[in-house]
N, C-alpha and C positions, 0 to 999 in steps of 0.2 A: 301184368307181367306174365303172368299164367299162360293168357290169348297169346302172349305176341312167342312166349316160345311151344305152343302146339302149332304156332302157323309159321312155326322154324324159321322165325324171324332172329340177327343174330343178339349177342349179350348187350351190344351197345342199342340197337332199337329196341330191344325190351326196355329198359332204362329208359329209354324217350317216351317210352308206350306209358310207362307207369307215371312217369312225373305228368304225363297228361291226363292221365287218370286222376294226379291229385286235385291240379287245378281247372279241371274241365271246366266247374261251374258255379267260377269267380263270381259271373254276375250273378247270380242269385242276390251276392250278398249287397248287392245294388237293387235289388228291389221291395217295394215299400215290405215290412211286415203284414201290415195287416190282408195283404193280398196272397204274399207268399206261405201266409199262416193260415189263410181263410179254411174253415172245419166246411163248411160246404160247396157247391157247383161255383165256377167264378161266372163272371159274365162275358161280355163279346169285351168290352174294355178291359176289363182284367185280366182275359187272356191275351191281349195285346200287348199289354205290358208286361205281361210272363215272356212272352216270345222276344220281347229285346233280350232278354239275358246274354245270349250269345253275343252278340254285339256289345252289348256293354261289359263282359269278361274280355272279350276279346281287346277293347279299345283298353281296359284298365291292365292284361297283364302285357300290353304294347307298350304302354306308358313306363310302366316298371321296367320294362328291359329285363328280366330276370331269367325268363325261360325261353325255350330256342323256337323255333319255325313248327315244329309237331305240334308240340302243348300250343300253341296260338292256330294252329289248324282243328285242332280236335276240339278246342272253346267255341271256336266260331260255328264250326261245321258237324256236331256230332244229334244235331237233329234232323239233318237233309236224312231223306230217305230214298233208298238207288230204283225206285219208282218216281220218282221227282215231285211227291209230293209234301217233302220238307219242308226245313225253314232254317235259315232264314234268306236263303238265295233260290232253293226249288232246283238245286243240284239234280243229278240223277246219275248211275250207273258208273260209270268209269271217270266220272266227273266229280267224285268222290273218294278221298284217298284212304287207302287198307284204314290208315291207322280210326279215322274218321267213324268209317265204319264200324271200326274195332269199336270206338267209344260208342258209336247209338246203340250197340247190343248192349254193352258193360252197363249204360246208363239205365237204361230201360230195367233191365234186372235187378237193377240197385234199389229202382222207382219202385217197382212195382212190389217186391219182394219187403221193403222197407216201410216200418210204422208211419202215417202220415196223419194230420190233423182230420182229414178229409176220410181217410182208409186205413183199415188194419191191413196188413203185409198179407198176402198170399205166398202159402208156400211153395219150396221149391220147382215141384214137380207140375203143378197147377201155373205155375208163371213160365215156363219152358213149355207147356202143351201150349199156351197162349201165342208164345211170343213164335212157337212153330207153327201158327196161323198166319201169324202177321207174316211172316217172312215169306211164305206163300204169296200172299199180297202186293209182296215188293216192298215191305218197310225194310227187311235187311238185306245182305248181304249172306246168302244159301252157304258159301265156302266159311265165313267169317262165321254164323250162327252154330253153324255143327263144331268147328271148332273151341267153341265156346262150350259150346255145350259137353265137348270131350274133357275138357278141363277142367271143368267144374262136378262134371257129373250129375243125372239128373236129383239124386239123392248124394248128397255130396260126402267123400269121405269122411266118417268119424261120424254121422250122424246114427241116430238109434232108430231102426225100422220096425213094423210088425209084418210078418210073415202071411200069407195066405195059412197056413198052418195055426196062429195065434201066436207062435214063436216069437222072441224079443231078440236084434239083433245087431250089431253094428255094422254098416257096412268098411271096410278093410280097402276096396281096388276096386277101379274100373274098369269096365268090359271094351270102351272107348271104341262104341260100333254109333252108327250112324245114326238119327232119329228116322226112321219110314214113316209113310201116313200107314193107320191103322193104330188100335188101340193102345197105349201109350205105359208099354209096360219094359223098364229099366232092366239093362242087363250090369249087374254086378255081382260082387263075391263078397260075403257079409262072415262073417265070425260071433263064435259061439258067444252068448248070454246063455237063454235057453235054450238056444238054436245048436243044431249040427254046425259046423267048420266046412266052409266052402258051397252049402245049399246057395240057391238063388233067390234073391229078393224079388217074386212077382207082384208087381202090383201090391206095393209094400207101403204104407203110409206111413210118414214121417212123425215123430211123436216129440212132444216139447222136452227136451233136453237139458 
């Protein structure tokens, strides 16, 4: 809901944006556990069977009737990448609708940011330096990623930063400037702990909360 109103999409597609967010990834819950749960590498078959998901969300919340044409586009299609080396069609570019897109960032951050069997979560700032590789690459959407990232923020409001100074701080607002390439330091306005009221968070490391 965040994405769809920094890309000043209006109240009523934010609303569509979000219920697609809930049930993006129905089919998960259609595939075996013990593949979906596996603590290690999968195999060439078990990633095959990971990659129906979309398919199989999409054909289960078709069946239900419950949610509109978004949330059934975003199930099926929030793994194509606008390089066309997705799945499960090999979409590309404009061939790929916002909201679509909107989901392969949303997911990916979710992924990768989130405790799994297999991996501990990378934080914030390490999963947005990443994911501004990939997008280089053509996994995303360059207008769809910044905006994402303006939203959320690379150290997101309310978390507790360390200072280059050693200072302890929260950050408060976002600066909501662009990512450049080059080294990968956050512009925001952080508020006092030990810290001065309005210093800058350089190259500020996120601390567990």
């Amino acid at each position: 809901v965040s994405l769809a109103r920094q890309l000043k999409l209006s109240e009523a597609q934010a609303r569509e944006a979000g219920m697609a967010g809930l049930v993006h990834d129905m089919g998960k819950a259609l595939m075996p556990p013990e593949v979906l749960n596996k603590p290690g590498a999968l195999t060439q078959e078990e990633f095959a069977i990971m990659k129906s998901h979309p398919e199989e969300g999409y054909k289960l919340l078709k069946e239900g009737g419950a949610v509109g044409a978004v949330a059934l586009d975003v199930c099926l299609h929030h793994h194509e990448k606008v390089n066309g080396r997705g799945y499960p069609k090999g979409l590309k570019g404009d061939e790929i609708s916002l909201y679509a897109k909107m989901g392969a960032v949303c997911d990916v951050y979710d992924a990768i940011t989130s405790n799994r069997p297999y991996k501990a979560g990378w934080d914030p700032a390490d999963s947005l330096m990443k994911m501004a590789a990939w997008t280089k690459e053509g996994h995303f959407d360059d207008r769809v990623f910044q905006a994402f990232v303006k939203s959320i923020g690379i150290y997101p409001t309310g978390s507790l930063v360390k200072l280059q100074s050693g200072r302890l701080a929260v950050v408060v607002e976002q600066l909501g400037r662009a990512l450049t390439p080059g080294p990968f330091v956050p512009s925001v306005v952080v508020s006092a702990l030990v810290a001065a009221a309005g210093d800058a968070a350089l190259q500020a490391e996120v601390l567990p909360g």
